[in-house]
VOKEPA-587300 format. One record per residue (C-alpha): x, y, z. Coordinates in steps of 0.02 Angstrom, whole numbers, plus 32768, in hexadecimal, padded with zeros to 4 digits. Layout:
<sites>
c1 | c2 | c3
X | Y | Z
...
</sites>
This chain:
<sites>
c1 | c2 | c3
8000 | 8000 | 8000
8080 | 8089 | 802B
80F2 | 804D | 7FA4
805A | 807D | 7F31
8068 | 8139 | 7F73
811D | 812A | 7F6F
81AC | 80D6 | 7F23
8238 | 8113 | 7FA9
825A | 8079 | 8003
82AC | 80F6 | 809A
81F0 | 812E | 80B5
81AE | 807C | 80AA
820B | 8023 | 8147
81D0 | 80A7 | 81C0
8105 | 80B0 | 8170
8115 | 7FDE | 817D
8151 | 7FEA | 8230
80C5 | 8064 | 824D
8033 | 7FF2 | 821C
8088 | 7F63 | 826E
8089 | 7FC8 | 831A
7FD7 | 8005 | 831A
7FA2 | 7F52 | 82FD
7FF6 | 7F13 | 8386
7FC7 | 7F8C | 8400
7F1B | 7F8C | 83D3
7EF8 | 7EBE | 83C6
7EFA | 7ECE | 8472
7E6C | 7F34 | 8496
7E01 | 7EEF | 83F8
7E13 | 7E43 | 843D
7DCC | 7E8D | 84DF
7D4C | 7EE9 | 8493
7D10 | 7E33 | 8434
7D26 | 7DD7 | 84EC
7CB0 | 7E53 | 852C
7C2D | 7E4C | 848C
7C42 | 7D86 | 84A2
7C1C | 7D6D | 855D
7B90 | 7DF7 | 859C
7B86 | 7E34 | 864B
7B4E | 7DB3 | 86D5
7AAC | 7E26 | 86F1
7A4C | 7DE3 | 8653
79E2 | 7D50 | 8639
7A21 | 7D0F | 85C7
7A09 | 7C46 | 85B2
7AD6 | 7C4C | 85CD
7AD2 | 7CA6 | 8660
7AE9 | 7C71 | 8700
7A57 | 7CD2 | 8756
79FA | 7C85 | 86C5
7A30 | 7BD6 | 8714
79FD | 7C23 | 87C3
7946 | 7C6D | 878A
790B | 7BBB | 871E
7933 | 7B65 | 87BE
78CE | 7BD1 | 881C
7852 | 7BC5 | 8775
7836 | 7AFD | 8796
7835 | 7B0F | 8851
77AF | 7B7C | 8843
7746 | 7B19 | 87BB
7771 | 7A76 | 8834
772A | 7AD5 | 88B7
769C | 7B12 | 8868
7674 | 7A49 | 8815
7672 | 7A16 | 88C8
75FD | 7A84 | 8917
7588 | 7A60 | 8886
75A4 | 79BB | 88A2
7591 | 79D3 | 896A
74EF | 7A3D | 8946
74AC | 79A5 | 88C8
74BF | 791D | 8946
7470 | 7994 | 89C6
73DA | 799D | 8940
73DB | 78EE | 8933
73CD | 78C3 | 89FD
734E | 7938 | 8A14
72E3 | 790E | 8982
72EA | 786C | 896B
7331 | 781A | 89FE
72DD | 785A | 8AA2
721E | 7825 | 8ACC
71AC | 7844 | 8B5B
711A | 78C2 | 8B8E
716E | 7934 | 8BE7
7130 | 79D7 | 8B99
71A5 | 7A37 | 8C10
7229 | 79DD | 8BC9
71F0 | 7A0D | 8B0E
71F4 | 7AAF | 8B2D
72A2 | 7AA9 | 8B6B
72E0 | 7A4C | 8ADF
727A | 7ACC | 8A4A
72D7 | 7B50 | 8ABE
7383 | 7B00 | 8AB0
7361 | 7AED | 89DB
7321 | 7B8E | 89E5
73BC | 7BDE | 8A26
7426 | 7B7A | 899C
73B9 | 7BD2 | 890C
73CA | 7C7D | 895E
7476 | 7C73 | 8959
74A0 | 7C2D | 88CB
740C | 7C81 | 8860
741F | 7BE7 | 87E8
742D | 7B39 | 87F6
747E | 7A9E | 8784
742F | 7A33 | 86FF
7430 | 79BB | 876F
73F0 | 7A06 | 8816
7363 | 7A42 | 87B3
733E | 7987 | 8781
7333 | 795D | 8825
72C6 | 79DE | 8867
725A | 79CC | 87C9
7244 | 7915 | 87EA
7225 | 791A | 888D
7183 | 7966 | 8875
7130 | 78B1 | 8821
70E6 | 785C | 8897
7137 | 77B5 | 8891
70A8 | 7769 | 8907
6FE9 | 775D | 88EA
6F86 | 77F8 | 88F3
6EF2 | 77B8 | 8950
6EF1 | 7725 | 89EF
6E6A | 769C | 89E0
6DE8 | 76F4 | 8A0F
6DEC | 7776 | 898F
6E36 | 7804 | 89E7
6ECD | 7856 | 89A9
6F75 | 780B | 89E6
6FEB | 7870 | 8A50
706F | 78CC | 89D2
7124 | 788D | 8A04
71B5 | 78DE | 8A3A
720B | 7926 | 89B1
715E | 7940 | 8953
713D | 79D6 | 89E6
71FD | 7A12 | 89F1
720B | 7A1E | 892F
7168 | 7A67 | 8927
7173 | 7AE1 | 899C
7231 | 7B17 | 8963
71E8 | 7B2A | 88B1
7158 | 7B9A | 88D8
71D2 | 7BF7 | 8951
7256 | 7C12 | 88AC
71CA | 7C2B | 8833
720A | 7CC7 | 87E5
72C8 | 7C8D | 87EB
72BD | 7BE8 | 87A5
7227 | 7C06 | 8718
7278 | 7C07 | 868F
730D | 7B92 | 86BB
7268 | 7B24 | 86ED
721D | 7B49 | 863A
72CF | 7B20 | 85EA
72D7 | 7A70 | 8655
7225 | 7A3A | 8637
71F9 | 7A67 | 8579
7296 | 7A86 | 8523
7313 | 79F0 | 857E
725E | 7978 | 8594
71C7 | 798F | 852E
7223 | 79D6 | 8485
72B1 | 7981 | 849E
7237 | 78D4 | 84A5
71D8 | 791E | 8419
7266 | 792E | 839B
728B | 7871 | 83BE
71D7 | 7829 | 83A0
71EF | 7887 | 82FB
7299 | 785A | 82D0
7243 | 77AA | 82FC
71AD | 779B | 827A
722A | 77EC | 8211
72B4 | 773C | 81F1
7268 | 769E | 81D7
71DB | 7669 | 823C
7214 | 75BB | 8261
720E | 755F | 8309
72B4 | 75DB | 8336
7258 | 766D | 82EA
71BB | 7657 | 8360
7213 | 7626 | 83F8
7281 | 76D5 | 83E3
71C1 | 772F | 83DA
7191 | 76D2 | 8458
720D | 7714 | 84DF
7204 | 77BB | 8482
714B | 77C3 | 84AB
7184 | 7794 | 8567
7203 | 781B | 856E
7172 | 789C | 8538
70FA | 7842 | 85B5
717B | 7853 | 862D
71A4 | 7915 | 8625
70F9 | 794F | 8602
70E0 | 78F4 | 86CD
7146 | 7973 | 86FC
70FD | 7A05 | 86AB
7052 | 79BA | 86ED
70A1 | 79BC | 87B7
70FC | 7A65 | 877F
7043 | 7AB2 | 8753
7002 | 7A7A | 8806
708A | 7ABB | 8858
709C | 7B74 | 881E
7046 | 7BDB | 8776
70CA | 7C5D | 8788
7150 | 7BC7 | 875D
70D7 | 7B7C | 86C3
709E | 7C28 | 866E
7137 | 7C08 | 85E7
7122 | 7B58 | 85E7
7056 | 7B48 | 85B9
707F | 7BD3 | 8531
710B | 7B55 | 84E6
70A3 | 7AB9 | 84F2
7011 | 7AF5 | 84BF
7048 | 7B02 | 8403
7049 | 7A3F | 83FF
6F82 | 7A22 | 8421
6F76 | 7A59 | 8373
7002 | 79B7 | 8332
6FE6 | 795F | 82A9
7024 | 78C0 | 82F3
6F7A | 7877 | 8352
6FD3 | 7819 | 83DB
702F | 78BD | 8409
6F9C | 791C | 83FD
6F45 | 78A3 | 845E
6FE1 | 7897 | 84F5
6FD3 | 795A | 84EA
6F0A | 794F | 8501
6F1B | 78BF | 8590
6F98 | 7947 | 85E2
6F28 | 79E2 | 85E9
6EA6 | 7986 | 8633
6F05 | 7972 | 86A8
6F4F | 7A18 | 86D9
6E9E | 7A60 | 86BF
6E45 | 79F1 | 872D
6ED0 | 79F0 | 87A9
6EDC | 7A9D | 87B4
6E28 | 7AFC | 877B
6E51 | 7BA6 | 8776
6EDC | 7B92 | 86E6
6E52 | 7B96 | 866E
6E1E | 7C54 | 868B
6EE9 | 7C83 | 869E
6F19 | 7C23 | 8615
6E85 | 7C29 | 859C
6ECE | 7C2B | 84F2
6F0E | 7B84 | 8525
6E65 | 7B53 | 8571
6E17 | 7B87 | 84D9
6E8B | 7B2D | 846D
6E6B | 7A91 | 84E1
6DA7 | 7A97 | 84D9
6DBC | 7A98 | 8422
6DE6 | 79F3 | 8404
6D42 | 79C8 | 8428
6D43 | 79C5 | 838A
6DC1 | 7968 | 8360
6DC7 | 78FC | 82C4
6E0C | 7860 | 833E
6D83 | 7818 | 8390
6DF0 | 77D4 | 842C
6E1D | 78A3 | 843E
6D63 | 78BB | 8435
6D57 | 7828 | 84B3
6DDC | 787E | 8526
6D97 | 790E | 853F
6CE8 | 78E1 | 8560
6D4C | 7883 | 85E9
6D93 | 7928 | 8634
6CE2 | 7976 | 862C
6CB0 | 78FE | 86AA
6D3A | 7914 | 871B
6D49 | 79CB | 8704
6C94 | 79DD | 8740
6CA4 | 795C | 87B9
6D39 | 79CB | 8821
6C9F | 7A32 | 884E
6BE9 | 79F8 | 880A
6B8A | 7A7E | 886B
6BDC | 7B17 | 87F6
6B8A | 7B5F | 876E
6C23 | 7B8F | 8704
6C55 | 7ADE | 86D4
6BAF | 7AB6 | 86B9
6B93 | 7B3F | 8643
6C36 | 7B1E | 85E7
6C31 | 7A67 | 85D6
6B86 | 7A28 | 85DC
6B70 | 7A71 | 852E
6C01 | 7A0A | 84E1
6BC6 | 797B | 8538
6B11 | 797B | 84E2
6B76 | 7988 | 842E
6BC8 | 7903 | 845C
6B46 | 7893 | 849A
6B12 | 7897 | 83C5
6BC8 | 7889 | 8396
6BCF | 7831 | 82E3
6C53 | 77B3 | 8328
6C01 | 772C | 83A6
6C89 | 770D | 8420
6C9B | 77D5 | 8459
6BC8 | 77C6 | 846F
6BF4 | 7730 | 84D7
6C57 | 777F | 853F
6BF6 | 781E | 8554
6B6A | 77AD | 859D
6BD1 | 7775 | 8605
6C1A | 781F | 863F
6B64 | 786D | 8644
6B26 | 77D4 | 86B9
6BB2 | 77ED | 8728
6B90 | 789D | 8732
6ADB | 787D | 8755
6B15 | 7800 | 87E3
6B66 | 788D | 8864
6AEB | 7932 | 8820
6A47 | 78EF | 87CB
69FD | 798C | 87EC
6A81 | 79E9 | 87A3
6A95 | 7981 | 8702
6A32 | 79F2 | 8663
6980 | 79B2 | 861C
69CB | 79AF | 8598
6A5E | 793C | 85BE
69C7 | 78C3 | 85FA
6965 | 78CB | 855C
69F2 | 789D | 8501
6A12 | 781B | 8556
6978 | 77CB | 8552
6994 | 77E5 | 8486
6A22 | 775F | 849A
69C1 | 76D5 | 84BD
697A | 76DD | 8405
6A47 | 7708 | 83CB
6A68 | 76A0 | 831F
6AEE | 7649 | 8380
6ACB | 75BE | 83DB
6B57 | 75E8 | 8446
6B16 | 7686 | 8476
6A5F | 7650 | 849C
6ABD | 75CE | 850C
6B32 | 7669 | 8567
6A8F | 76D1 | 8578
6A28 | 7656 | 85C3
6AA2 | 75FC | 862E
6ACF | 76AE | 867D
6A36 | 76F4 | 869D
69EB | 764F | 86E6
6A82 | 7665 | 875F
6A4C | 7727 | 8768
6997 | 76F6 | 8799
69CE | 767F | 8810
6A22 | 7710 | 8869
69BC | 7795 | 8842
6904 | 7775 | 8809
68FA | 7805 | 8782
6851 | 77D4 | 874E
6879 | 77DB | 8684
68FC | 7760 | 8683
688D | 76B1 | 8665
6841 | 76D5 | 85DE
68E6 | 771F | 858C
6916 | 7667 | 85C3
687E | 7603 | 8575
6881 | 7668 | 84F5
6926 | 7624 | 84B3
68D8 | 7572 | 8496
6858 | 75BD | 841D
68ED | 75F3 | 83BA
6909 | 7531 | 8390
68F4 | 7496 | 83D0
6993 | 7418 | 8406
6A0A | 744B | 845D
69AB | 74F2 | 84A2
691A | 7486 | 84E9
699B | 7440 | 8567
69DB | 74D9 | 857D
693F | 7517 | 85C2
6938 | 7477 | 862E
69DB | 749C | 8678
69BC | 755C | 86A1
6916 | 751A | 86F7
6986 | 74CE | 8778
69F3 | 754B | 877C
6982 | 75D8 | 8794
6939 | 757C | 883B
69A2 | 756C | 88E2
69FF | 74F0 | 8911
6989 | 7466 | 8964
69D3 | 7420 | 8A22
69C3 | 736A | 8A1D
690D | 7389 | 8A69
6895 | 7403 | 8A14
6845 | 7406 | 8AC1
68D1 | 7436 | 8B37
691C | 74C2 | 8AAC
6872 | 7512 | 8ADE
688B | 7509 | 8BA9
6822 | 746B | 8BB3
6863 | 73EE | 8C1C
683B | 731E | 8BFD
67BC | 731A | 8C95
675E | 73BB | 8C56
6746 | 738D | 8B99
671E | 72DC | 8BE4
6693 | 7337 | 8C4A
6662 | 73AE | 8BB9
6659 | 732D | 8B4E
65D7 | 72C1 | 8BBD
6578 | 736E | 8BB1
658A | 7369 | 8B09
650E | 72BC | 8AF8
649D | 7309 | 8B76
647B | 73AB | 8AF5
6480 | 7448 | 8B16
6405 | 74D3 | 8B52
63F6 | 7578 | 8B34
641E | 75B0 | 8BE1
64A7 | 753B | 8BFA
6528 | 758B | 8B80
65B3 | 753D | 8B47
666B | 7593 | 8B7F
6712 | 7571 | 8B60
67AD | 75A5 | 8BE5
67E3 | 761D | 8B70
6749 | 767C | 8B68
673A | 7699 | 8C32
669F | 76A9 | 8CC5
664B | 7728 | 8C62
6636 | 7722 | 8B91
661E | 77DC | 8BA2
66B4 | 77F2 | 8BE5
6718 | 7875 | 8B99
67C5 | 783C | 8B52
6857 | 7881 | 8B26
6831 | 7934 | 8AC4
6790 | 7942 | 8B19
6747 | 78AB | 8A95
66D5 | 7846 | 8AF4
66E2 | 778A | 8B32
66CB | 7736 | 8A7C
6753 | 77C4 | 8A48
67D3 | 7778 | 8ABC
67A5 | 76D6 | 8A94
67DB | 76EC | 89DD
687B | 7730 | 8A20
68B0 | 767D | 8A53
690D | 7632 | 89BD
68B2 | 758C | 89E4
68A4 | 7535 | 8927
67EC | 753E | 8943
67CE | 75E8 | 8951
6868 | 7604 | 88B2
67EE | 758B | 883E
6742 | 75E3 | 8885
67A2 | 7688 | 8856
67F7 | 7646 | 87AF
6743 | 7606 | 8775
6700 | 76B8 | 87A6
6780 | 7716 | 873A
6758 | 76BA | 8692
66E1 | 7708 | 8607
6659 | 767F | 85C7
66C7 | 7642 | 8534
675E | 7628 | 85AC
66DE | 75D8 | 8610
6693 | 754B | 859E
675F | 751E | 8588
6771 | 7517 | 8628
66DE | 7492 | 8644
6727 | 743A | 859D
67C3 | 742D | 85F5
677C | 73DF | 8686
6726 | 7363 | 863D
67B2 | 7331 | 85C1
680B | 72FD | 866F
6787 | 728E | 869F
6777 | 723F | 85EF
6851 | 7228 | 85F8
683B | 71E4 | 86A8
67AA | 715E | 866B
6819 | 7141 | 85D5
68B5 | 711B | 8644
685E | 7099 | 86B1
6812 | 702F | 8609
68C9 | 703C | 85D1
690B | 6FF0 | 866B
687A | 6F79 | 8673
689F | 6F3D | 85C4
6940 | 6F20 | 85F2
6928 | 6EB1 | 8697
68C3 | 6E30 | 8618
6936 | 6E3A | 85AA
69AF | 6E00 | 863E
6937 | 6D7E | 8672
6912 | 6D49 | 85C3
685F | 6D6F | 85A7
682D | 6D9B | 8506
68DB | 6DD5 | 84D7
68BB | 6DE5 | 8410
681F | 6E64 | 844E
687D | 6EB1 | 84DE
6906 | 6ED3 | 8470
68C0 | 6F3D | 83EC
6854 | 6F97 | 8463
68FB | 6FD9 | 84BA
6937 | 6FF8 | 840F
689E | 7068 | 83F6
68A2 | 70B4 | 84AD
695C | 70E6 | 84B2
6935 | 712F | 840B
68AC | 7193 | 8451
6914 | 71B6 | 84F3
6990 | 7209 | 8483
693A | 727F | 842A
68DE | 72BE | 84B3
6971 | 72C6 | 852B
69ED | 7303 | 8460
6A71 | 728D | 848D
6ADB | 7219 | 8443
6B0D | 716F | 846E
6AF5 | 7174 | 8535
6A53 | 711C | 8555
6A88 | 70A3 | 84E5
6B26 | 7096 | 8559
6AC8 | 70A0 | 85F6
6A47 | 7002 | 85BF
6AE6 | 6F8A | 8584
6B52 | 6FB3 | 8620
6B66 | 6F1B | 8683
6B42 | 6F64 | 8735
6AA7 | 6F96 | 873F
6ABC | 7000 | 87EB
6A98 | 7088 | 8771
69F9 | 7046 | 871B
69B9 | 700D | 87D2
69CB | 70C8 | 8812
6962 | 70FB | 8770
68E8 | 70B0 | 879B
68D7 | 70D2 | 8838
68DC | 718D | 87FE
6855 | 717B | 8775
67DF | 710C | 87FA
6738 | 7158 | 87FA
672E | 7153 | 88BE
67CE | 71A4 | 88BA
6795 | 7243 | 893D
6856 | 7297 | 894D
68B7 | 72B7 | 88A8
693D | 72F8 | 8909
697C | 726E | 8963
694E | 71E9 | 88F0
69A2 | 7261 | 885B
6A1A | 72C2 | 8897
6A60 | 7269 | 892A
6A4F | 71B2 | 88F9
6A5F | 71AD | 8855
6AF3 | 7215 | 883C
6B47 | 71DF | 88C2
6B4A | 7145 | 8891
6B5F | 7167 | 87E4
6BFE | 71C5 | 881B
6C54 | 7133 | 8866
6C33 | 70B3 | 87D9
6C18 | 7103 | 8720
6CA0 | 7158 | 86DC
6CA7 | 7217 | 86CB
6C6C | 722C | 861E
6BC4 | 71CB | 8665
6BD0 | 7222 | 86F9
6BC6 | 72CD | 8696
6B36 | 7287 | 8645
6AC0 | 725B | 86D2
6AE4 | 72F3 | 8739
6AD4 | 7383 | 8699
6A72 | 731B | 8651
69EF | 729F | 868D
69CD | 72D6 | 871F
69A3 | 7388 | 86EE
6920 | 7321 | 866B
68DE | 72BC | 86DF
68B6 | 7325 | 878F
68A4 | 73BD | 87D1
68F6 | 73B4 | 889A
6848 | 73BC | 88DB
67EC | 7346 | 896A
673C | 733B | 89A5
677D | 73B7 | 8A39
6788 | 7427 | 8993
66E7 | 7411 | 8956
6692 | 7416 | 8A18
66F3 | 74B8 | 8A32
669F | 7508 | 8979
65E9 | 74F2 | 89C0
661C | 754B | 8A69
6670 | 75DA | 8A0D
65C1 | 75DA | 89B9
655C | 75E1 | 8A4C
65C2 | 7672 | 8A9C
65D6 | 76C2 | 8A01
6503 | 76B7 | 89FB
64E3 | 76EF | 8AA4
656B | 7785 | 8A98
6519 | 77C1 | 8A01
646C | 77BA | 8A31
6499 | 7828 | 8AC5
64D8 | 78A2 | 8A57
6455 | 7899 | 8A01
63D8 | 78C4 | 8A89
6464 | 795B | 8AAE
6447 | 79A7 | 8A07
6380 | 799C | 8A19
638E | 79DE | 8AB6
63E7 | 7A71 | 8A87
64AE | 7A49 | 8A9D
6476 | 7A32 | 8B70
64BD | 797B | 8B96
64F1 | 7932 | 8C3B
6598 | 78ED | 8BE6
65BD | 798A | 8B89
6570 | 7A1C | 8BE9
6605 | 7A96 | 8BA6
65F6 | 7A63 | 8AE0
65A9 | 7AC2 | 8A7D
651A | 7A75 | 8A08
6591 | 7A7C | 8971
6628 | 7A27 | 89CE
658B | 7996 | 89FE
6558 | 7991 | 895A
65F5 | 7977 | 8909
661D | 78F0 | 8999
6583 | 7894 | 8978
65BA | 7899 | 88B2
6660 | 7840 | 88FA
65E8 | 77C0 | 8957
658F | 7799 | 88BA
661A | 777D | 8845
6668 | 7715 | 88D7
65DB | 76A1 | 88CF
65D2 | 76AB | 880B
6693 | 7664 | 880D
667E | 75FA | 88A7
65D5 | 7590 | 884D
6650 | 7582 | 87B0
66D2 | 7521 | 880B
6648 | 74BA | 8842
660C | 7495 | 8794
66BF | 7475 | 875A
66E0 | 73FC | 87DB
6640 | 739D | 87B5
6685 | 7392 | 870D
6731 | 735B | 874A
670C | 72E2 | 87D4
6659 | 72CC | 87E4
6664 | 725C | 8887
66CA | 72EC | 88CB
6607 | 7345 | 88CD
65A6 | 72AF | 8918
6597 | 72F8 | 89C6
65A4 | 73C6 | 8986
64EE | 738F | 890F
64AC | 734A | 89B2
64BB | 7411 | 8A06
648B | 746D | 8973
</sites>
């Protein structure tokens, strides 16, 4: 370079020595300044510093630290939840208190403690004991509960997070990934658990909605989307879980009404198992409390749509939910409900003539709403078959339930019906009145209500006074069935003894070519009246004939106690030697063709109800000519005697049916009743 400026070598040496000097004094201090570029002070953080070193440790200490207390505070969770029981409530509160305190603090809590606390409010035991009543809530149930509603407004949305987003959607996008790969025995056992998963999680939004509405008001927003799913069995799940949370807890359905709304629309519901479902949560919505108007207002009218529904198992079941209804409130229960019904006895289906009759015999037993039996007889009109012993069965079932003596399920004791029946040959006069126990020393006797003596009498649910009633509730075409009926058991009963007399010559070889084909032509009769298939024929070829003696025993003419012989004998024995499908046959069957549980106490008890029915409403009588001035009923006014005496009247009118019917059911049942009258 210099020689380039110059070509005096005399300048050269000292420029050279020049350059050399500068860069050996100055490679000391640029090797410095690079030492002190490379390694940076010991202040910074940088992942080569020591203090770096120093502050990760204290980093992972910290984080091993925190872990642990999580971990401490989980386990505590755990204990308290699901480990401790007892009924302390003392103790509960101490232990919400102690939670309590861990949320306040840490204003948050883990995936995991909020697992625990949100499964802790299932109930893992029954909700109600034996006898109904609602089981004690355990341990962790209270604590959990009582932390949640405590935390409400911290832990809502964490809660909303946990229960739709990690459970319900979470479930939901696996039922669909599901349906979506093959549906082989893999595919549906993957849908399967899916579907338990989203069975599982909607629990806990159902507990989570009893607990607190401040924690749900996200959460019913979020789920209420999928009532509208195209996918019926979610739909359904979704349906199954709002009746739930609005029955559970009532007064959702005002704060969350869109959803209610949405809910009560799937009445309509092109699903007729939705349909079914939520005439189901009609019934239990109005059951929480029967005696307010609101739910009655609301649901009643769905109800009545539903009773016409076009599919037959939802109008099935809305019998059935009416009935039940009808059973706790009858008073409360719409005319209109009623009138329709009594429409379903005449339903196309057979299978709903057969709910509707079979539910409002069993709603007449309890009740004794005066429409109801000729709803029932009207069914058999519809068609013959299998309604005709329909009708025969709801007979039964509208009665009582007979003790093994007519007599003593009235207050008559053996030695007193023995005495009254002695009276009975003697005859009766005029002065000498007939009474019962049950009607008391004086037939004017006012009852319970202020209803005179015959009045309380009908209160006792003797099977006497339930057929004298029954008899008096039927219109005159319900009537001549009703005597049709009855006599169709005495021609089955004479039919049942020939069969069984056949049969014994047949045994002892008399006439057996004859014999024979008159069986042949009885069981074949036997059948169609009783529309049945093989089991008379079964019942005449069965080797013991234990059976066929009790028979006809049952169907003897002199036969004075259809109970015992019937229901007692026969059955019982039938019970220890025919096998259950024959069993099933002679109790549903025969024995509901052949009898009615009624004695000659039965038929002696009729005529005495007709004497003091008589005798209570000819005093009435001479009330209402005299003005409404009566010694029994000094403080009635003439209208309150005259509708009593209309009672009296209409009493007899139903009371003098039962006698007729029994003369056409057992006419040696009337032998010593003809005698009186």
């Amino acid at each position: 370079l210099v020689l380039n400026f110059t070509s005096d070598y005399s300048v050269f040496y000292p420029c050279l020595l020049f350059v050399l000097d500068f860069f050996y004094f100055h490679s000391i201090f640029i090797f410095f300044f690079f030492l002190m570029i490379r390694r940076p002070p010991r202040s910074t953080l940088s992942s080569s510093s020591a203090a770096s070193d120093v502050y990760k440790r204290q980093v992972s200490t910290q984080s091993a630290r925190a872990a642990d207390v999580d971990s401490s505070v989980e386990s505590l969770f755990q204990a308290i939840l699901h480990g401790i029981d007892g009924d302390d409530n003392s103790m509960v509160v101490q232990l919400a208190s102690l939670l309590n305190d861990v949320v306040d603090v840490h204003r948050s809590l883990t995936t995991t403690q909020l697992n625990l606390l949100l499964t802790a409010i299932i109930p893992r035991t029954a909700t109600k004991t034996v006898d109904g009543k609602a089981a004690a809530l355990s341990t962790g149930v209270r604590i959990a509960t009582a932390v949640l509603r405590r935390q409400a407004d911290v832990l809502a949305t964490a809660v909303c997070q946990e229960a739709v987003y990690s459970g319900v959607e979470a479930a939901l996008e696996e039922i669909q990934q599901a349906e979506l790969g093959d549906l082989d025995a893999a595919g549906q056992a993957d849908r399967k658990n899916a579907m338990r998963k989203l069975g599982s999680s909607l629990e806990v939004c159902i507990a989570l909605c009893k607990v607190s509405t401040q924690l749900v008001s996200q959460m019913i927003t979020l789920l209420q989307q999928h009532l509208e799913s195209n996918n019926n069995d979610v739909r359904l799940v979704f349906i199954r879980s709002f009746s739930r949370i609005f029955v559970a807890v009532p007064d959702m359905t005002t704060e969350f009404s869109p959803a209610y709304h949405t809910f009560l629309s799937k009445f309509a519901d092109s699903r007729p198992q939705i349909r079914a479902e939520l005439v189901k949560y009609a019934k239990d919505a109005i059951l929480v409390n029967p005696h307010v108007d609101p739910a009655w207002i609301t649901l009643s009218p769905l109800l009545s749509n539903k009773l016409v529904d076009s599919d037959e198992s939802v109008r099935r079941a809305t019998v059935t939910a009416v009935v039940d209804l009808a059973l706790v409130v009858p008073k409360r229960v719409p005319n209109r409900l009623y009138e329709e019904l009594a429409h379903r006895c005449k339903d196309k289906h057979q299978r709903v003539r057969q709910t509707a009759v079979e539910k409002l015999a069993t709603l007449y037993a309890a009740t004794k709403l005066a429409w109801i039996p000729n709803a029932v007889f009207t069914s058999a009109m519809i068609s013959h078959g299998a309604d005709i012993s329909l009708v025969e069965t709801a007979l039964v079932t509208m009665l009582p339930a007979p003790s093994p003596a007519s007599a003593t399920a009235a207050g008559v004791t053996p030695a007193q019906l023995a005495n009254r029946k002695k009276q009975a040959k003697l005859g009766f006069t005029k002065k000498e009145s007939f009474k019962f126990d049950f009607e008391g020393d004086n037939n004017t006797k006012s009852g319970e209500n202020g209803e005179s003596g015959a009045d309380g009498a009908a209160k006792n649910n003797t099977i006497t006074a339930a057929f004298a009633t029954l008899c008096g509730h039927l219109n005159n075409e319900s009537w001549q069935m009703m005597l049709a009926l009855m006599k169709k058991k005495a021609q089955v009963r004479l039919t049942v003894r020939r069969l069984f007399e056949v049969r014994a010559a047949i045994k002892s070889k008399i006439n057996v070519e004859a014999n024979t084909d008159s069986a042949r032509r009885l069981i074949s009769f036997l059948t169609g009246l009783c529309h049945c298939d093989t089991e008379w024929t079964s019942l005449f070829v069965e080797k013991d004939d234990t059976i066929g003696k009790q028979l006809s025993i049952v169907c003897d003419p002199s036969c004075k106690d259809f109970f015992t012989a019937g229901e007692v004998q026969l059955l019982t024995k039938a019970k220890a030697r025919a096998k259950g499908d024959m069993y099933n046959f002679l109790n549903d069957n025969v024995c509901k063709r052949l009898y009615l549980p009624l004695s000659e106490a039965d038929a002696t008890e009729l005529v005495g109800r007709i004497d003091t029915q008589r005798n209570n409403a000819a005093q009435l009588a001479k009330a209402i000519a005299a003005g409404g001035v009566s010694s029994s009923s000094s403080t009635s006014s003439l209208e309150d005697i005259k509708k009593r005496h209309d009672r009296e009247i209409n009493r007899i009118h139903g009371s003098m049916r039962a006698l007729m019917a029994l003369g056409s059911f057992a006419p040696q049942l009337l032998y010593l009743s003809l005698i009186h009258i």
